[in-house]
PADO-41717 format. One record per residue (C-alpha): residue in one letter; x negated, z negated, y negated. Coordinates in steps of 0.1 Angstrom, whole numbers, plus 2048, in hexadecimal, padded with zeros to 3 digits. Layout:
N
AXZY...
END
This chain:
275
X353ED5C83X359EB1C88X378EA8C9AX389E86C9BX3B0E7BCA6X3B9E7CC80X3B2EA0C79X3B9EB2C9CX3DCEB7C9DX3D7EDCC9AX3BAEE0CABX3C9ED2CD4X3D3EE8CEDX3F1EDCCFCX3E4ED2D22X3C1ECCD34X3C3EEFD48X3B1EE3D6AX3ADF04D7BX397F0DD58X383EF3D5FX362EE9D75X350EC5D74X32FEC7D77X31FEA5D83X2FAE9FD7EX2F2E85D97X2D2E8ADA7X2C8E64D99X2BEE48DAEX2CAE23DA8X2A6E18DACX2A9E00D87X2D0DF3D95X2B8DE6DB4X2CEE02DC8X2BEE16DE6X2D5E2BDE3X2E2E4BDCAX2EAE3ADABX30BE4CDABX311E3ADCDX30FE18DB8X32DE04DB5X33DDF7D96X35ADE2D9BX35FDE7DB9X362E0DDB9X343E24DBCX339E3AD9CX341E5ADB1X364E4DDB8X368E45D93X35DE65D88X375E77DA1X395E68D96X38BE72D71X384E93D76X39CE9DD96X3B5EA4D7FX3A5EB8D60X38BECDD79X390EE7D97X372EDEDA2X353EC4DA1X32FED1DA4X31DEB0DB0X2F8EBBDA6X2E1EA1DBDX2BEEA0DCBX2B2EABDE9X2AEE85DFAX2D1E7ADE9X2E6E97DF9X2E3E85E16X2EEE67E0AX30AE71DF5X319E94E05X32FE82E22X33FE6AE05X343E83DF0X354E96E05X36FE7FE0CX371E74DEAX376E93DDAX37FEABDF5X381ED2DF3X37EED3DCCX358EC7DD1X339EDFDD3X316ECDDD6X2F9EDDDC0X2D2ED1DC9X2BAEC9DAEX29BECCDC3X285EBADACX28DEA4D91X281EB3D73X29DEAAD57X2C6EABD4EX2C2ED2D44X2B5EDED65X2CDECDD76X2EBEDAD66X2DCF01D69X2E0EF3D90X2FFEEAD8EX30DF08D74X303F1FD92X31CF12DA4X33BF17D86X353F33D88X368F27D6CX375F2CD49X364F0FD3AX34AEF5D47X34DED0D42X32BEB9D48X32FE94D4FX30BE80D56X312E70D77X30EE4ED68X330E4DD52X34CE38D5DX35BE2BD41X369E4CD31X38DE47D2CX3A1E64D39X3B4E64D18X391E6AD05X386E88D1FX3ABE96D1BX3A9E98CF6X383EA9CF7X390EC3D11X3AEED0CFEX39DECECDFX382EE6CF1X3A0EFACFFX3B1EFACDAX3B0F14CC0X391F0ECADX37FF1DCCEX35DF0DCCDX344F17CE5X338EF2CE8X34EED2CE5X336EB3CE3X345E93CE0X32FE78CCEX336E5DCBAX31FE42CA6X30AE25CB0X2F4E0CCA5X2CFE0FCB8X2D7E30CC8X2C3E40CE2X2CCE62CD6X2D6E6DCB6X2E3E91CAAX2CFE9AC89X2E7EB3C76X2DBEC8C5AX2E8ECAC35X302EE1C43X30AEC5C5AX305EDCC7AX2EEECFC95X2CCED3C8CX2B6EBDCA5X2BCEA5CC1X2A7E81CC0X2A0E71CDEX293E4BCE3X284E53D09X272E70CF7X261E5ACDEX278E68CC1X27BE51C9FX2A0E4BCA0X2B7E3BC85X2C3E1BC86X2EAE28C85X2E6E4CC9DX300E63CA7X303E65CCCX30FE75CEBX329E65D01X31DE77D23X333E95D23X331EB6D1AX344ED5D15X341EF9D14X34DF1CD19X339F25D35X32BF46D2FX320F36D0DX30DF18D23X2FFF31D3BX2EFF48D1DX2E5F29D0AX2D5F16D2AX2C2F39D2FX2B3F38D0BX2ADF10D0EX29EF0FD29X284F31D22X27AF1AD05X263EFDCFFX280EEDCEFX291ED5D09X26BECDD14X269EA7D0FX24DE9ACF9X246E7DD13X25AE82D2FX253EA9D31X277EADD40X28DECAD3AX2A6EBAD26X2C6EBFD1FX2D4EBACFAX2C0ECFCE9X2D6EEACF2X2F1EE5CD3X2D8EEBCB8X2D4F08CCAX2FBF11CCEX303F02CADX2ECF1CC98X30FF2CC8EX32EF1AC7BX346F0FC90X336F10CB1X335EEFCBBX34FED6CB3X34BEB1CAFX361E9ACBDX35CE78CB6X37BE65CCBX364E55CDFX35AE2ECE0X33CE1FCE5X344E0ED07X34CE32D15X329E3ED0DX317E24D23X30CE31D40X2FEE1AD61X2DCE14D5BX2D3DEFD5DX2E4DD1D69X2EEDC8D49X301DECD45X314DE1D65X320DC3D58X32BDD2D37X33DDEFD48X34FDDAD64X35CDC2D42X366DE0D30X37ADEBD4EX387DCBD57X396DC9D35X3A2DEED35X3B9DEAD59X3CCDCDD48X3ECDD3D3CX3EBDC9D1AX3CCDC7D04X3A6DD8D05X388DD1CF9X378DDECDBX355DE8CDDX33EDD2CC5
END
């Protein structure tokens, strides 16, 4: 099912439920191409860090945030995130870095909750009206087991292939030497799920060769909703999401673009339209 703000009036719970809620926070990534020494999500973007970003979004739609980090960063970022986030933070270790789905099974050890929401450590752009929408719609009466938000982009690094039925049927990814379209449907860098349905699903992904990268040979991540979406109706597609909330912080040129989107986002009237 493909969701958009046109056609979900019936399909929103009425509130973000918090205490249903835990953030998981893959950020076990260094900021070694931002010339950083130090945990990438230690980097600052306008004048704020990425973890403090990433705190005021999800303080209020999560009881808790699972920071999932590597053993040298903990160091590092623990003591800030401490302060930052206070006694709604729990700190999961990656110990070796070996791909997005292995670290979430780190973090998802950690999650007593209803449902599960993943955000890549990277993402600082997401409005909190966009995330609101994709949790109540996750929370709303169509009960998927998977909310993905994605939306479409010229020269995409990954790109959902659906099937005549138009369920997902593969996952396409640039860093893994994939073919991609021109025009690709994306992620935006969250992800949602009822979290027994994430802990069976990340059992069966990752006892198969099928997160296994072709290049990289990383566990990763996004094969998981072919796998969920075998059956109508268990993963629905929003697409509410812009371009410039999909960028994540991966080059100084992604810095630059995020702090402009931001800057034109905090003024009063106005924004800026991703090209």
């Amino acid at each position: 099912m493909i969701v958009t703000r046109t056609n979900s009036d019936r399909l929103l719970d009425a509130a973000v439920i918090a205490t249903h809620w835990t953030a998981i926070v893959p950020a076990a990534g260094l900021g070694s191409r931002l010339n950083f020494d130090k945990p990438k999500i230690l980097y600052p973007i306008a004048g704020r860090t990425i973890l403090e970003r990433l705190a005021d979004l999800l303080a209020p739609v999560a009881s808790r945030m699972v920071l999932v980090l590597s053993p040298e960063g903990s160091a590092a970022v623990e003591p800030v995130a401490r302060r930052v986030i206070g006694k709604h933070l729990a700190i999961a270790v990656q110990p070796a870095p070996i791909g997005m789905a292995d670290a979430v099974a780190c973090g998802l050890a950690q999650v007593e909750t209803q449902h599960t929401l993943i955000v890549w450590g990277d993402q600082v752009a997401i409005r909190p009206e966009s995330l609101d929408f994709c949790m109540r719609l996750h929370q709303g009466p169509a009960h998927p087991q998977a909310t993905l938000p994605t939306l479409w982009r010229e020269r995409p690094y990954i790109h959902f292939e659906r099937n005549t039925e138009g369920r997902l049927a593969r996952v396409l990814q640039a860093r893994e030497g994939d073919l991609l379209p021109d025009r690709g449907e994306s992620d935006s860098g969250i992800f949602l799920f009822r979290t027994q349905v994430l802990r069976d699903f990340m059992f069966q992904l990752l006892a198969s060769n099928q997160c296994v990268g072709a290049r990289t040979d990383e566990r990763n991540f996004l094969p998981i909703f072919p796998l969920i979406d075998r059956n109508v109706g268990n993963v629905v597609t929003a697409q509410v999401m812009t371009e410039a909330e999909s960028v994540g912080v991966n080059s100084a040129a992604d810095v630059e673009y995020i702090e402009r989107i931001l800057s034109t986002a905090s003024r009063p009237a106005g924004g800026e339209t991703p090209s």
